[in-house]
C-alpha positions as CSV (number, residue, x, y, z in Angstrom):
1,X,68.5,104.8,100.9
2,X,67.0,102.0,98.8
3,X,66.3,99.6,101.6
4,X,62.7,98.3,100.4
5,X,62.6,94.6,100.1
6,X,66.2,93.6,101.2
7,X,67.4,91.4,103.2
8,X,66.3,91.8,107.4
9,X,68.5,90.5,109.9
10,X,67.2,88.3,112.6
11,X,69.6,89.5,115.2
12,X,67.3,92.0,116.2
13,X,65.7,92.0,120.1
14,X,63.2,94.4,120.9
15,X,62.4,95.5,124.7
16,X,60.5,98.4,123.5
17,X,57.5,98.7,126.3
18,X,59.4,96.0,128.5
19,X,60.3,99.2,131.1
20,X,64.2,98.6,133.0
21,X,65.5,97.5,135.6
22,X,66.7,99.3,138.8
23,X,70.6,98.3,138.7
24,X,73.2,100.8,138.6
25,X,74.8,101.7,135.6
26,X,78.5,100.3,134.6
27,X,79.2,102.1,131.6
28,X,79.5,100.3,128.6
29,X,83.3,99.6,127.3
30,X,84.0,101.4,124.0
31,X,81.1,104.1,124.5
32,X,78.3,104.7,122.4
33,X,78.3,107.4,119.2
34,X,76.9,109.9,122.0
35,X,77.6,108.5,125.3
36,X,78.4,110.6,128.3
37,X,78.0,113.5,126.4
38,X,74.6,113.2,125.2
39,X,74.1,112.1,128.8
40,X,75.7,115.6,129.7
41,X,73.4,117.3,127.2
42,X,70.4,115.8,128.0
43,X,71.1,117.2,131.9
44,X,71.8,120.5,130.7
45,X,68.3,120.2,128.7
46,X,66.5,119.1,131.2
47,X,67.8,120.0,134.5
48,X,68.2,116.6,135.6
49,X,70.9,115.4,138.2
50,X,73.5,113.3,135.9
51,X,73.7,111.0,138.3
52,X,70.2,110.3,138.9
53,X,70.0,109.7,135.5
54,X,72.7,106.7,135.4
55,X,71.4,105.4,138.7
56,X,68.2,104.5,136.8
57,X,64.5,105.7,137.7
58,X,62.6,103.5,139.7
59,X,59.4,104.1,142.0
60,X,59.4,103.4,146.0
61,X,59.2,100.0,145.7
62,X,62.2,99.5,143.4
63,X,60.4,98.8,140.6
64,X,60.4,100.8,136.9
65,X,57.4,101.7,135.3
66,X,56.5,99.8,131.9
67,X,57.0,101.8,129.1
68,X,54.9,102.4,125.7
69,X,53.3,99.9,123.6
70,X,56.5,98.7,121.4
71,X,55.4,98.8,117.5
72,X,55.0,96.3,115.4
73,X,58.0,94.4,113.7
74,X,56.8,94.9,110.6
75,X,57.0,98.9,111.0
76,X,59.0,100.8,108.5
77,X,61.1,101.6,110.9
78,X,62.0,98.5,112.1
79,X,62.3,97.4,108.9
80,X,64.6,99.2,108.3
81,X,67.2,98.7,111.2
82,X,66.7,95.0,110.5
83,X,68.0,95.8,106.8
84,X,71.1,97.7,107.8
85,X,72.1,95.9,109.9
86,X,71.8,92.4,107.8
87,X,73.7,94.5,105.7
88,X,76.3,95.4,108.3
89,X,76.8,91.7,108.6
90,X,77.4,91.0,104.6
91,X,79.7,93.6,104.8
92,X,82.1,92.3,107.8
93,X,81.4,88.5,106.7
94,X,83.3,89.5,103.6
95,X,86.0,91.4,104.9
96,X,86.7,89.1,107.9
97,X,86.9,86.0,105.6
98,X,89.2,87.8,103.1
99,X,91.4,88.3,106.1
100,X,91.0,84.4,107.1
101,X,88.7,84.7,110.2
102,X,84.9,84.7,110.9
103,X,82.7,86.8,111.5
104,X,80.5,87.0,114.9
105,X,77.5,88.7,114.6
106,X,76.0,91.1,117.4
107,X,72.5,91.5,119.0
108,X,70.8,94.7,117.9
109,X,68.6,95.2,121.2
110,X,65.7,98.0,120.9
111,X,64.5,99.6,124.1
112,X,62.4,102.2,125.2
113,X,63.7,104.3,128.6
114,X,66.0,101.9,130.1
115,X,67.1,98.3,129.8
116,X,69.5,95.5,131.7
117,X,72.3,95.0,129.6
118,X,75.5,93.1,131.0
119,X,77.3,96.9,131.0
120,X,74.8,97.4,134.1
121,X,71.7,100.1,133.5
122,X,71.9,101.4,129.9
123,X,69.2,104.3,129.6
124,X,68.0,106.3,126.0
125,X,69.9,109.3,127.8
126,X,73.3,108.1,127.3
127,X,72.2,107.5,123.5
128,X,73.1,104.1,121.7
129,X,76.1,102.3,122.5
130,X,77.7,98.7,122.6
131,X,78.3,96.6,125.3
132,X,80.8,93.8,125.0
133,X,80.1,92.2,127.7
134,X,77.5,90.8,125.7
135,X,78.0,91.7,122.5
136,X,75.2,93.8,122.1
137,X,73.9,97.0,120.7
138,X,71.3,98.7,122.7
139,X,69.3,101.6,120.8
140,X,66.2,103.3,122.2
141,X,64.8,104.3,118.5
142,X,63.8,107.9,120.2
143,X,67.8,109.1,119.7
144,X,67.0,109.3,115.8
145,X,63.9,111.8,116.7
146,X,66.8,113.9,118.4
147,X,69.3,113.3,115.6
148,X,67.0,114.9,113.6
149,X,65.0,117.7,115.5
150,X,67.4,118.7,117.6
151,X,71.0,117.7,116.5
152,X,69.8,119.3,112.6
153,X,70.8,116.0,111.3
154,X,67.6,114.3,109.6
155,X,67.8,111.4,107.2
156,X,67.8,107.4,106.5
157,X,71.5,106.9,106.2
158,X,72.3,109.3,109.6
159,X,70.2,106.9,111.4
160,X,72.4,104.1,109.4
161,X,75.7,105.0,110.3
162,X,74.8,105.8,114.0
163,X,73.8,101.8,113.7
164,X,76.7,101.1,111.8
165,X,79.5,103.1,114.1
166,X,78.2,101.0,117.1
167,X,78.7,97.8,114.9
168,X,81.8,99.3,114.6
169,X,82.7,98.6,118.3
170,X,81.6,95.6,117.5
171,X,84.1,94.7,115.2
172,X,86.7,96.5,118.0
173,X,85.7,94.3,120.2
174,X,86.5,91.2,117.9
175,X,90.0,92.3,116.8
176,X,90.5,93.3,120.0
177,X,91.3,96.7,119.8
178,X,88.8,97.3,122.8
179,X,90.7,95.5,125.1
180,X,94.1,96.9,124.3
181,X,92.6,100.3,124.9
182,X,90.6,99.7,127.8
183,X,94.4,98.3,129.2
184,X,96.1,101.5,128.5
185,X,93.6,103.6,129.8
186,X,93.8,102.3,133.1
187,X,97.7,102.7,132.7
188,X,97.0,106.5,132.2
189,X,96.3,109.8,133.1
190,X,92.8,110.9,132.7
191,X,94.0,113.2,129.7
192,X,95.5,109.9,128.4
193,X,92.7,107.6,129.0
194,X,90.1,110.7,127.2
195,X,92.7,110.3,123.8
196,X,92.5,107.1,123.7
197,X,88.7,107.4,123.6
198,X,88.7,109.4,121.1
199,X,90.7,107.6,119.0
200,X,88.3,104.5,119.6
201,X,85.7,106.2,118.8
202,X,86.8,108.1,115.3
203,X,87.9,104.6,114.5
204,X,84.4,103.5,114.8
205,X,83.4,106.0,112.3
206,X,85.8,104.7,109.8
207,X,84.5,101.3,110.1
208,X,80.5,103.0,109.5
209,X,82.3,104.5,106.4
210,X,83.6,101.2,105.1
211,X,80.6,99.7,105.8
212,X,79.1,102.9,103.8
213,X,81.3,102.0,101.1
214,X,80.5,98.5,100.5
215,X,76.5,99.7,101.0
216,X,77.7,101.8,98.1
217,X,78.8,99.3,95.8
218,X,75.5,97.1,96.4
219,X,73.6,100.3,95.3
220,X,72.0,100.8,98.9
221,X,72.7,104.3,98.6
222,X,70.9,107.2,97.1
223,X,72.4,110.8,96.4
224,X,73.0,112.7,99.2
225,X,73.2,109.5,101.5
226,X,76.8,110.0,102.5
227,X,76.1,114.0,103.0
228,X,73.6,112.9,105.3
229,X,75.7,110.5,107.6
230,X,78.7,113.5,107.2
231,X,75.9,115.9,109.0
232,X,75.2,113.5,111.6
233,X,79.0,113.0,112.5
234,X,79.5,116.8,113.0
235,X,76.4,117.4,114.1
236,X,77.8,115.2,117.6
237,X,81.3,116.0,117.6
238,X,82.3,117.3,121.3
239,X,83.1,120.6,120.1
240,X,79.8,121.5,119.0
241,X,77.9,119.5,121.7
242,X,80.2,120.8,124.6
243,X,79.5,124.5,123.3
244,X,75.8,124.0,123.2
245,X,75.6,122.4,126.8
246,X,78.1,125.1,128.5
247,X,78.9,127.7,126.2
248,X,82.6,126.9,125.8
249,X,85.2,124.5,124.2
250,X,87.5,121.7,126.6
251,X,89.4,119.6,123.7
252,X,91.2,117.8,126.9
253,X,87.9,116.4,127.8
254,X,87.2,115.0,124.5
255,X,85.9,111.1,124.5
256,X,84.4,111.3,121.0
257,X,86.1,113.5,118.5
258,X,85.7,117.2,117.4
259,X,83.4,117.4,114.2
260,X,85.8,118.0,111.8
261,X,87.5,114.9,112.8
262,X,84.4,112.9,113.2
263,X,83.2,114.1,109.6
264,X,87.4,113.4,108.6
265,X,87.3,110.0,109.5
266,X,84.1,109.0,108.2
267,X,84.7,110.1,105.0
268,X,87.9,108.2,104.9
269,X,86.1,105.1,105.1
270,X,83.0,106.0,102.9
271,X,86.2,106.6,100.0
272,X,88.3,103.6,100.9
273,X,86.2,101.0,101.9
274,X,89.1,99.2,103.1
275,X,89.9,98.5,107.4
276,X,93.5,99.2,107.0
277,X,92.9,103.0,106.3
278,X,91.0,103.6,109.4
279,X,94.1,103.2,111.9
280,X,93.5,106.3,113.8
281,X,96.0,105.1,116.4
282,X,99.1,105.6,114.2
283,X,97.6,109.0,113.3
C-alpha cells in the first residue's frame, strides 16, 4: 500500500501497556472479524479454559498486571493504522453525504492483553472487534502477527481490511442494521440467530471492499493489495478455522462466514464500490 505521508487520523486511542481490568466480559454487539472463534482457536492452541479466558486474568488481589511498554506514535505501524483509518473516514464522509446524512466517526482504541470497553472485558484472544456501546474499535496490534504467521495471510492491506471490516460494523451500527439484527436474533432459534451473524458479518466485508475500492481510486493501493486482503478473508472463514481447531466442519454453527463466502463478498465490494451491492440479507 502507498500509505507514506498521508493523511493520519486523530481518532486513534492507544492503551498499549495500560494492562485491563478485571470485569467480566459482555460480548461485543456485531462481533469482531475473528471473535468467538479466534477465541475458540486460541483455547484449542493453548489449552486454556474458554471461559477463563473471557472472565479476564487478574492476580489475587483483583488486579491485572501492566502490560509492555506501548510504542511510540510515530511507529510505522501506528502510522499506518492512523492512515487507514483517516482514510476509512474520507471514504464513508463521502458516501454518507451523497446519501444526505453525516458521517460519525469511531474511536480506534489499541490495547495490549485486555481492556475495559463499554461491551464489558474485551481481551486480544477474541481478536479485534467493535463495540457499539461506545462506538469503538478495540485492536491489540498482536492479531496482525497471527494474521500473518499463523493464519498464512501476511501483508499491509490484510491488516487494512481487518481495520476496515470492523469500521464496517461501524457503519452497521449507524444505519442501524445492528440493531434490527440483534432484535431478530433474540426472536430466534440459535440456528437463526448464528445466520443472522453471518450475514452481519459478510456484510461487513463488503463494506471493507468498498472502502477498498475507493482506496483504489485514490491510488492507495499497490498490485497484489486486494489479493492480499482476499487471503486474509479465507484465511478466517469458519470452515477453515473450525477444521483446524477440531478436525471437522459445523456450517450450523457458523457466526462469520465460510471462506468462499468471506472471499465472495469482499470482492463484491472491492469491484463495486458501491453500499447497495453489499445487501447480504436479501441474498
Amino acid at each position: 500500500m502507498r500509505w507514506e505521508g498521508r493523511g493520519e487520523s486523530g481518532n486513534v486511542e492507544d492503551r498499549r501497556g495500560a494492562g485491563g481490568g478485571g470485569m467480566r466480559l459482555g460480548l461485543p454487539v456485531g462481533g469482531g472479524i475473528g471473535g468467538i472463534v479466534l477465541l475458540l482457536l486460541f483455547s484449542a492452541l493453548t489449552g486454556q479454559n474458554p471461559l477463563d479466558l473471557i472472565g479476564g486474568s487478574t492476580d489475587e488481589s483483583g488486579t491485572s498486571e501492566p502490560g509492555p511498554a506501548s510504542p511510540p506514535a510515530t511507529d510505522p505501524q501506528t502510522r499506518f493504522m492512523r492512515v487507514v483509518l483517516k482514510d476509512t473516514e474520507d471514504t464513508w464522509t463521502t458516501i454518507f453525504r451523497s446519501n444526505g446524512s453525516r458521517y460519525e466517526e469511531p474511536t480506534l482504541v489499541l490495547f495490549s492483553g485486555a481492556t475495559n470497553t463499554a461491551c464489558g472485558l474485551g481481551q486480544s484472544a477474541m481478536g479485534p472487534f467493535y463495540c457499539p456501546g461506545d462506538r469503538k474499535v478495540y485492536l491489540d496490534t498482536s492479531f496482525f502477527e497471527e494474521l500473518d504467521q499463523r493464519f498464512g495471510a501476511p501483508g499491509d492491506f490484510a491488516q487494512a481490511y481487518v481495520i476496515a471490516h470492523e469500521i464496517g460494523h461501524h457503519v452497521q451500527n449507524l444505519l442501524g442494521v445492528s440493531d434490527r439484527v440483534s432484535s431478530a436474533r433474540q426472536r430466534g432459534g440459535r440456528a437463526e440467530a448464528n445466520a443472522l451473524s453471518v450475514r452481519l458479518e459478510l456484510q461487513a466485508d463488503c463494506y471493507a471492499g468498498v472502502w477498498g475500492y475507493y482506496a483504489a481510486q485514490r491510488d492507495l493501493l499497490q498490485p497484489g493489495d486486494a489479493e492480499e486482503g482476499l487471503r486474509a478473508a479465507a484465511a478466517i472463514g469458519d470452515d477453515r478455522l473450525q477444521r483446524q481447531t477440531q478436525g471437522r466442519v459445523v456450517p450450523e454453527s457458523f457466526t462469520h462466514g465460510s471462506s468462499e463466502q468471506r472471499v465472495s463478498w469482499l470482492k463484491r465490494g472491492l469491484e463495486s464500490g458501491q453500499i447497495q451491492s453489499c445487501d447480504t440479507f436479501k441474498e
